[in-house]
C-alpha positions in Angstrom: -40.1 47.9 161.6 -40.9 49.1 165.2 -40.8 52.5 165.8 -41.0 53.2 169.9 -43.9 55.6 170.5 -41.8 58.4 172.3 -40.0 58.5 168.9 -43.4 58.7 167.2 -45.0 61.3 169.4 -42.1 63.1 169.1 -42.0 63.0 165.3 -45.6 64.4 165.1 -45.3 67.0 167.2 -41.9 68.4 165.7 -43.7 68.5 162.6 -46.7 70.0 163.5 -44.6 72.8 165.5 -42.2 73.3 162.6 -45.5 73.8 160.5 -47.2 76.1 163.3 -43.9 78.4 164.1 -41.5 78.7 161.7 -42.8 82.4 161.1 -43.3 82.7 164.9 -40.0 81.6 165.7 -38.2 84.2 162.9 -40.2 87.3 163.9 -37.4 89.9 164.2 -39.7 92.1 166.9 -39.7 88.8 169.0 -37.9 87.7 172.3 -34.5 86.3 171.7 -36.0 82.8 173.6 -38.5 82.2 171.2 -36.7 79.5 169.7 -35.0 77.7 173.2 -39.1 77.6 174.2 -40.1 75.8 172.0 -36.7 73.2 171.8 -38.0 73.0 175.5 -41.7 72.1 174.9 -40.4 70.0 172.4 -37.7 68.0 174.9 -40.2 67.7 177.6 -42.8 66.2 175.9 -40.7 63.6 174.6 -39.2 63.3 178.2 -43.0 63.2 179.2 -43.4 60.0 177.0 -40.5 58.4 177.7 -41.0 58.5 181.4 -43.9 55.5 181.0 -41.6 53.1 179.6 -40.7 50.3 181.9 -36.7 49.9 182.4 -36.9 46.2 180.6 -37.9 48.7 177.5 -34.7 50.1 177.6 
């Protein structure tokens, strides 16, 4: 089975962050966008990978 390597990179780093931040992200004291950063860093780096596909990839 094939799995495309923005899927993959995007696997790993979901994981690691979910490993690194859950506490982070639940922190009462903390900013209320604490969890939208890190869905951002999250979407951009998968949009980051994505980006050096070539269309026939598609």
């Amino acid at each position: 089975m094939y799995i495309p390597r923005p899927l993959l990179i995007l696997l790993i780093i979901l994981y690691l962050l979910f490993l690194l931040s859950v506490d982070w992200i639940n922190q009462m004291e903390g900013t209320w966008y604490r969890p939208f950063l890190v869905g951002f860093l999250i979407i951009a780096i998968a949009s980051w990978t994505h980006r050096e596909q070539d269309s026939d990839e598609l």
